[in-house]
N, CA, C and O atoms as CSV, one atom per row, in Angstrom:
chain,resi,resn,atom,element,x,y,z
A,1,UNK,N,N,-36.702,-45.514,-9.210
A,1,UNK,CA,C,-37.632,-44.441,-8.867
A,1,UNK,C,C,-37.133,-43.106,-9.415
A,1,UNK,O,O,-37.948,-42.295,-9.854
A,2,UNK,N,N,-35.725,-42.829,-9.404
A,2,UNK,CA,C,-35.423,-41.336,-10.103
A,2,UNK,C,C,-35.761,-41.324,-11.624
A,2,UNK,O,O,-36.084,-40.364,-12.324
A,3,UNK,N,N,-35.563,-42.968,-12.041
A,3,UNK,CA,C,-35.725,-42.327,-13.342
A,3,UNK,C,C,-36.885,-42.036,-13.870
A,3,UNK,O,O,-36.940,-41.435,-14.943
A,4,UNK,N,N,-38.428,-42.569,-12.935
A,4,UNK,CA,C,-39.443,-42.407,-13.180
A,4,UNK,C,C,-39.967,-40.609,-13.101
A,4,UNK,O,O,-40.915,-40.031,-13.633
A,5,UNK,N,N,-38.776,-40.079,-12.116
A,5,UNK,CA,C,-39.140,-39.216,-11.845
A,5,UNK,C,C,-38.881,-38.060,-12.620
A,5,UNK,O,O,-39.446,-36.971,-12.724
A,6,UNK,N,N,-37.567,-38.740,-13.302
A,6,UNK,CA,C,-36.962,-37.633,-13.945
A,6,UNK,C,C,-37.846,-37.671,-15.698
A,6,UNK,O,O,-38.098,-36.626,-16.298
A,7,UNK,N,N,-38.157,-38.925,-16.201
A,7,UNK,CA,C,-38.777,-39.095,-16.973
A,7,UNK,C,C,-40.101,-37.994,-17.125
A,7,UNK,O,O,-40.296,-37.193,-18.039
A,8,UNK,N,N,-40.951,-38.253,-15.878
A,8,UNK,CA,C,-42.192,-36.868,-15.193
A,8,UNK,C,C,-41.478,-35.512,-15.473
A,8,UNK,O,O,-42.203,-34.756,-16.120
A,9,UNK,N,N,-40.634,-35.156,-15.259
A,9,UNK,CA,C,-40.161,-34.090,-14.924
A,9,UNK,C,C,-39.776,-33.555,-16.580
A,9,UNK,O,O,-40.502,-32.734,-17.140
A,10,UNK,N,N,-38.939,-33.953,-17.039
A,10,UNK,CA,C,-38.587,-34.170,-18.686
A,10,UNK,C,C,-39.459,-33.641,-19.723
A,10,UNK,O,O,-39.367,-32.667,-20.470
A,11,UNK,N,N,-40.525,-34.752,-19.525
A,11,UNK,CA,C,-41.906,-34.454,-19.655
A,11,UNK,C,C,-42.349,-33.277,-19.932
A,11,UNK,O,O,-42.269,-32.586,-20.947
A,12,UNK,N,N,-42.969,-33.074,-18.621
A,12,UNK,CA,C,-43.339,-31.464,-18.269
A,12,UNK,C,C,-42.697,-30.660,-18.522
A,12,UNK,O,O,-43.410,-29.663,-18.635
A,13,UNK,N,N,-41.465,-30.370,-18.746
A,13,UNK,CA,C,-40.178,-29.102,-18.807
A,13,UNK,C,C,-39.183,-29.745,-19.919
A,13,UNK,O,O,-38.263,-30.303,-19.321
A,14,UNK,N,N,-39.085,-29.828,-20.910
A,14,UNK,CA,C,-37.700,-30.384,-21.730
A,14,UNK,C,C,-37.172,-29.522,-21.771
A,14,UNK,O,O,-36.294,-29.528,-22.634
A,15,UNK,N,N,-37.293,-28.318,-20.988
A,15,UNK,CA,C,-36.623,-26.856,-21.828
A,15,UNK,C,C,-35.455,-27.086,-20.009
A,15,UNK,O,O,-34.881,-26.076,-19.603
A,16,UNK,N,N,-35.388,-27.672,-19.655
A,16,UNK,CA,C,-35.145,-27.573,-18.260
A,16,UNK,C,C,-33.858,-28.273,-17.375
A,16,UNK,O,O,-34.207,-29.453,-17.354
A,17,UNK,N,N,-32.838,-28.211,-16.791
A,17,UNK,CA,C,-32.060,-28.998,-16.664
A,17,UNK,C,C,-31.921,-29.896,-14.993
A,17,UNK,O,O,-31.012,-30.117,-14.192
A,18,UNK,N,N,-33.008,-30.126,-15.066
A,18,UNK,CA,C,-33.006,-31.221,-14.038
A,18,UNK,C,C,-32.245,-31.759,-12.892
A,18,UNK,O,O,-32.722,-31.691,-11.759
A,19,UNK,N,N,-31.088,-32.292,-13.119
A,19,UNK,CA,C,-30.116,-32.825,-12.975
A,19,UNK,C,C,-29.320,-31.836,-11.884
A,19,UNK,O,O,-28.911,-32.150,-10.767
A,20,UNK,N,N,-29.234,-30.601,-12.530
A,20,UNK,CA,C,-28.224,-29.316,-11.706
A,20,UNK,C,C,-29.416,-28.053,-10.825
A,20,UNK,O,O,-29.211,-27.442,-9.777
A,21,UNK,N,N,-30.345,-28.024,-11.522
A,21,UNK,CA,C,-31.485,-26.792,-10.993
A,21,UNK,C,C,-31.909,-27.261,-9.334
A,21,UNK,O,O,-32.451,-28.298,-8.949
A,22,UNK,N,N,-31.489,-26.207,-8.640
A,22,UNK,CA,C,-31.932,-26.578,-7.482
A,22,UNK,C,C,-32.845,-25.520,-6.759
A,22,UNK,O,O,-33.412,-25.673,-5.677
A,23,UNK,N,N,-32.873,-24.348,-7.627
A,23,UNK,CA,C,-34.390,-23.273,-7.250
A,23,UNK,C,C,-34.903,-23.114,-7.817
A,23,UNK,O,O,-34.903,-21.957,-8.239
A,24,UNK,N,N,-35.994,-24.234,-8.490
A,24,UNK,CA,C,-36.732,-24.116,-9.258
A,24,UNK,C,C,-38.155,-23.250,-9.430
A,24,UNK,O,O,-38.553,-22.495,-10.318
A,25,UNK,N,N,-38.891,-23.835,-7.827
A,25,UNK,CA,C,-39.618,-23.052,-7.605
A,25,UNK,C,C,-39.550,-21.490,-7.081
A,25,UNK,O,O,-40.478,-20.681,-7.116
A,26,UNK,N,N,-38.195,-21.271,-6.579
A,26,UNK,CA,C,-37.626,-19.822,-6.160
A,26,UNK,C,C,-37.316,-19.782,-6.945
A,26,UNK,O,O,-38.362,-19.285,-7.363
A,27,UNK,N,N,-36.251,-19.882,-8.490
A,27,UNK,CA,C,-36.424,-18.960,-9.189
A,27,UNK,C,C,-37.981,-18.715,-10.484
A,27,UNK,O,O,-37.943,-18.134,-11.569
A,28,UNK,N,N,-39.083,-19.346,-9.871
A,28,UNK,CA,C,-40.004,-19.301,-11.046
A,28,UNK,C,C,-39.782,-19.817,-11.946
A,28,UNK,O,O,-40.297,-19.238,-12.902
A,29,UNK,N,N,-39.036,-21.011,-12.318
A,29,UNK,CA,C,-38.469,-22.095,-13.216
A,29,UNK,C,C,-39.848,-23.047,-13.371
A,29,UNK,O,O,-40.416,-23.374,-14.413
A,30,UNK,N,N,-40.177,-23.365,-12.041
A,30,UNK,CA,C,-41.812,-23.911,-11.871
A,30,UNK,C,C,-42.918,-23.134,-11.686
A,30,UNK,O,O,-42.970,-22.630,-10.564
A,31,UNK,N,N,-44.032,-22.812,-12.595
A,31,UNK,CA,C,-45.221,-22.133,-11.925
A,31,UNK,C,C,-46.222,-22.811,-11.792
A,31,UNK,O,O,-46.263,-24.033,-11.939
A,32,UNK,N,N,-47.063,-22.156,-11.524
A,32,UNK,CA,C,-48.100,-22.942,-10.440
A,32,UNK,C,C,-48.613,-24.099,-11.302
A,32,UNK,O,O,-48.587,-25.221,-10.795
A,33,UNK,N,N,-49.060,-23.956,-12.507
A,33,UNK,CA,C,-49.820,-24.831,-13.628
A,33,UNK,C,C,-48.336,-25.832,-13.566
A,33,UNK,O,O,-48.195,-26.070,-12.366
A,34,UNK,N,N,-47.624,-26.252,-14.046
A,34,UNK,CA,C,-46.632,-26.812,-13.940
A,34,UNK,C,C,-46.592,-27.712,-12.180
A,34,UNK,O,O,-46.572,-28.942,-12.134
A,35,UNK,N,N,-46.588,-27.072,-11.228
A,35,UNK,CA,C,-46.717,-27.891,-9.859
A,35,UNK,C,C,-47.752,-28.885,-10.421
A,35,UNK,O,O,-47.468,-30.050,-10.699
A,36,UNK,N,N,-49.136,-28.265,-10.588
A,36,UNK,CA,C,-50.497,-29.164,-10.259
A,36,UNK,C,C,-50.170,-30.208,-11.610
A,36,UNK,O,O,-50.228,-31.432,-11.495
A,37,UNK,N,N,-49.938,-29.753,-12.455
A,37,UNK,CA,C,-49.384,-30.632,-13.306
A,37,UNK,C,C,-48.908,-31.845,-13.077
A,37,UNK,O,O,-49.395,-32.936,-13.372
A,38,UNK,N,N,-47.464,-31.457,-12.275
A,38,UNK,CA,C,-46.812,-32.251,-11.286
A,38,UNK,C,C,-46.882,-33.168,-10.072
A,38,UNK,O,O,-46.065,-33.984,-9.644
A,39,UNK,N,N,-48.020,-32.826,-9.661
A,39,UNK,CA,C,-48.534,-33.321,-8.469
A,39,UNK,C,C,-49.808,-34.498,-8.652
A,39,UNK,O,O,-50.313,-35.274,-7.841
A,40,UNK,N,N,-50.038,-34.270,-9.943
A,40,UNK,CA,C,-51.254,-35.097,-10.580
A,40,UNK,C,C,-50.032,-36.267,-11.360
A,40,UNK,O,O,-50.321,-37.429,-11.072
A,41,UNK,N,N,-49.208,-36.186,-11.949
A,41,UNK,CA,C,-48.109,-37.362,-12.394
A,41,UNK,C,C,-47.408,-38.073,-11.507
A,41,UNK,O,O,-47.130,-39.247,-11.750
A,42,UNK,N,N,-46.857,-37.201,-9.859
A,42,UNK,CA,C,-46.339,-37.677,-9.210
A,42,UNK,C,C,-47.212,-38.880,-8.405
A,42,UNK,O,O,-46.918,-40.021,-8.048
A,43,UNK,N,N,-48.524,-37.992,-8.291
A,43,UNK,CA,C,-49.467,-38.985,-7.512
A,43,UNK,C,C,-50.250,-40.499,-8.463
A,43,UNK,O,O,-50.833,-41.451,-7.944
A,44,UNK,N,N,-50.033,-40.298,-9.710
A,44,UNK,CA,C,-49.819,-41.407,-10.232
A,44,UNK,C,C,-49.529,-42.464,-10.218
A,44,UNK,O,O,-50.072,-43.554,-10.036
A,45,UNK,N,N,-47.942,-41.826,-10.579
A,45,UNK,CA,C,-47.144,-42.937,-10.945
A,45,UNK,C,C,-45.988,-43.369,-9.469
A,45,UNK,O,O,-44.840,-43.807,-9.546
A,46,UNK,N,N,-46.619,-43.123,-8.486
A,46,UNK,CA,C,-45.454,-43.323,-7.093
A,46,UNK,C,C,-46.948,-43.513,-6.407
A,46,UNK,O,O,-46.826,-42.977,-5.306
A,47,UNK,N,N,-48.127,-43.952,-6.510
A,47,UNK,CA,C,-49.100,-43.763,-5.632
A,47,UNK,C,C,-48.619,-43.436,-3.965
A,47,UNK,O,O,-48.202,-44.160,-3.061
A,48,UNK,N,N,-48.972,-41.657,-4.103
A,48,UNK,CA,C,-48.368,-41.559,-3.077
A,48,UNK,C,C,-49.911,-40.147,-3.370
A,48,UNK,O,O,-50.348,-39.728,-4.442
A,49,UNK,N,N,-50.339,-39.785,-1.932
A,49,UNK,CA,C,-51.105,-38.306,-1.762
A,49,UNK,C,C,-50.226,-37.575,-1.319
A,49,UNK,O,O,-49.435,-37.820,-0.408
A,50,UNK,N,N,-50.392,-36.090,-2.321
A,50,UNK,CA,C,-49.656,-35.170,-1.754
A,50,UNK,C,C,-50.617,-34.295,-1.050
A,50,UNK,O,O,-51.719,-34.283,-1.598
A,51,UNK,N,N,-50.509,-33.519,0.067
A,51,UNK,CA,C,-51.353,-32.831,0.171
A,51,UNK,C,C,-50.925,-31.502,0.633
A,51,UNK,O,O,-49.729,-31.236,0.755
A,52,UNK,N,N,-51.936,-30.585,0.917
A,52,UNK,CA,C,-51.695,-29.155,0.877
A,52,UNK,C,C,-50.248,-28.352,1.468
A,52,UNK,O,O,-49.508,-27.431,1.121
A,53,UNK,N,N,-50.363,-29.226,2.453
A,53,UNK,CA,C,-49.059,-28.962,3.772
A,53,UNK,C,C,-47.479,-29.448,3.155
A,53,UNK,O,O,-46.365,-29.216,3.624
A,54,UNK,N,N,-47.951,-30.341,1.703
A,54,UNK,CA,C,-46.335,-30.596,1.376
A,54,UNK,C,C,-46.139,-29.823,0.235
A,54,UNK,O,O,-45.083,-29.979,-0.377
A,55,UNK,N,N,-47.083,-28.898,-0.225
A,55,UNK,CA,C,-46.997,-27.615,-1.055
A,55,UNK,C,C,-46.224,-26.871,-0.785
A,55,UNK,O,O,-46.549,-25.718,-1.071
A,56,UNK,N,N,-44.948,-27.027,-0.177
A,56,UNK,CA,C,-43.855,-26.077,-0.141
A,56,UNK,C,C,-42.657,-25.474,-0.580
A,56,UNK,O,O,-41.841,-26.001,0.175
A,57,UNK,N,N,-41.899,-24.561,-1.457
A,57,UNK,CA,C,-41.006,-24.631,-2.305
A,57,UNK,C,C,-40.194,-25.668,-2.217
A,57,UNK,O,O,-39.899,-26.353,-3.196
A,58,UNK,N,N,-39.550,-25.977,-0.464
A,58,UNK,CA,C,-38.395,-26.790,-0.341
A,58,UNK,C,C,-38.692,-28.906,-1.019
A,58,UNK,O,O,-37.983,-29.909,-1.105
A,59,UNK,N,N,-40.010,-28.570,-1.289
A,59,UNK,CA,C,-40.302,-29.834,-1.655
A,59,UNK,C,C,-40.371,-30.096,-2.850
A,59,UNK,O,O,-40.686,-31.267,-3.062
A,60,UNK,N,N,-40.152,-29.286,-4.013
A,60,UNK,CA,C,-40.038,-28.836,-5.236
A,60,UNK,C,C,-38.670,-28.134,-6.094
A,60,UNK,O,O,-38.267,-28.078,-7.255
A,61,UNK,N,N,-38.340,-27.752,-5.017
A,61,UNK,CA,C,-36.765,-26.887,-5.966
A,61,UNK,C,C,-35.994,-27.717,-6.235
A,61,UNK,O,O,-34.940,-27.117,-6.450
A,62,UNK,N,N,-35.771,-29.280,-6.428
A,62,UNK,CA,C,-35.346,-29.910,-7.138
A,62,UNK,C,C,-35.886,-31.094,-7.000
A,62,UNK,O,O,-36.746,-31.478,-6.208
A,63,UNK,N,N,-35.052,-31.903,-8.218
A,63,UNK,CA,C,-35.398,-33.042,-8.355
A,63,UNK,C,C,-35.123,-34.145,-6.734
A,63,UNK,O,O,-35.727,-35.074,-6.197
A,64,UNK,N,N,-34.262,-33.599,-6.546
A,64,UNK,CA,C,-33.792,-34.267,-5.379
A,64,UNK,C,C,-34.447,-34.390,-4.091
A,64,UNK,O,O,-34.450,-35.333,-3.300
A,65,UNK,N,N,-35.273,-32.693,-4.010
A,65,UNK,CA,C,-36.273,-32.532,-3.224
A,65,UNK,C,C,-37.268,-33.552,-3.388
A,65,UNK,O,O,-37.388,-34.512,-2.627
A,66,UNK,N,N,-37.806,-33.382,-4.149
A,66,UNK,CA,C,-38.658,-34.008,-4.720
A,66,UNK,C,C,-38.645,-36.007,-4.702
A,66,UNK,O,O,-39.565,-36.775,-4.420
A,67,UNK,N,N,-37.928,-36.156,-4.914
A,67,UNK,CA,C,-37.365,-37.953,-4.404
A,67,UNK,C,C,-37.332,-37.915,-2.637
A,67,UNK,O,O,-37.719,-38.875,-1.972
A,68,UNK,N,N,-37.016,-37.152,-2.272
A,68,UNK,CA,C,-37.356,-37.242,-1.053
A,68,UNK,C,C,-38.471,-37.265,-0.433
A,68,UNK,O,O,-38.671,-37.967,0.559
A,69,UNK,N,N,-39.734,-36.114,-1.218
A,69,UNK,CA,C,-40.966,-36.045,-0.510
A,69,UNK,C,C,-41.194,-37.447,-1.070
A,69,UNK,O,O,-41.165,-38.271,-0.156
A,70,UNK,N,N,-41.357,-37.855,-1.968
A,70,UNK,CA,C,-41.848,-39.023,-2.564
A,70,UNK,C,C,-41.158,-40.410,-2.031
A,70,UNK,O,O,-41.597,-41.373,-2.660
A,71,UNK,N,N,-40.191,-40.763,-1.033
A,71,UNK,CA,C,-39.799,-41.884,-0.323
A,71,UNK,C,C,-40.779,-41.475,0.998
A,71,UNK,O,O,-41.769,-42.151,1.277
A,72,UNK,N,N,-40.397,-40.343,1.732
A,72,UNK,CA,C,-41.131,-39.841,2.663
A,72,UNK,C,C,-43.045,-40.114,2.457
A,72,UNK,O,O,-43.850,-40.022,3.383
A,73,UNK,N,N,-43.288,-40.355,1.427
A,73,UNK,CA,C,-44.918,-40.143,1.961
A,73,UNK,C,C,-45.334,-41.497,1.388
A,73,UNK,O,O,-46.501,-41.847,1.559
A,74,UNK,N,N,-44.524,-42.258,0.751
A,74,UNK,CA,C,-44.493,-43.427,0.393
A,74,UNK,C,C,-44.343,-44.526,1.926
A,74,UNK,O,O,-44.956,-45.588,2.027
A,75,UNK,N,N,-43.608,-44.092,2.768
A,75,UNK,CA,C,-43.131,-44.226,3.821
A,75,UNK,C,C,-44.182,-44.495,4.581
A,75,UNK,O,O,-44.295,-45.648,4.996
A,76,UNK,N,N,-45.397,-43.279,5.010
A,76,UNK,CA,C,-46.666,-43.077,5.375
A,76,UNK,C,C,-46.526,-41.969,6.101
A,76,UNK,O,O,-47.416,-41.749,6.923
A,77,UNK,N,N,-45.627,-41.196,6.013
A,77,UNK,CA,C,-45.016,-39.965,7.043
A,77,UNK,C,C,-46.086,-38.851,6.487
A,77,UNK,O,O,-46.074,-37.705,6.936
């Protein structure tokens, strides 16, 4: 699953270092076109709904975040 994720992520940002970035969306590393971007690949390829309420930086500023919302809603949480 990370590597699917990181593959998504890659993707969208090659300019970007993944791996170590952990304020992405605090430092504006992610903007908004880039989220929805994101949120349309994630919901893809992890069939998982994201919805409005998990629109929150802490669910985005990293990759790591991010593997988490995505076990979590996979989950049914």
């Amino acid at each position: 699953m990370n590597e699917q994720l990181m593959d998504i992520l890659i993707d969208l940002r090659p300019d970007v270092d993944f791996d170590t970035e952990d304020q992405l969306v605090t430092n504006g590393i992610l903007e908004s076109f880039d989220i929805v971007s994101l949120v349309a690949a994630l919901t893809e390829e992890f069939d998982i709904e994201i919805q409005a309420k998990d629109l929150l930086p802490e669910n985005f500023n990293s990759a790591a975040a991010m593997l988490r919302m995505i076990v979590r809603l996979q989950d049914g949480d």
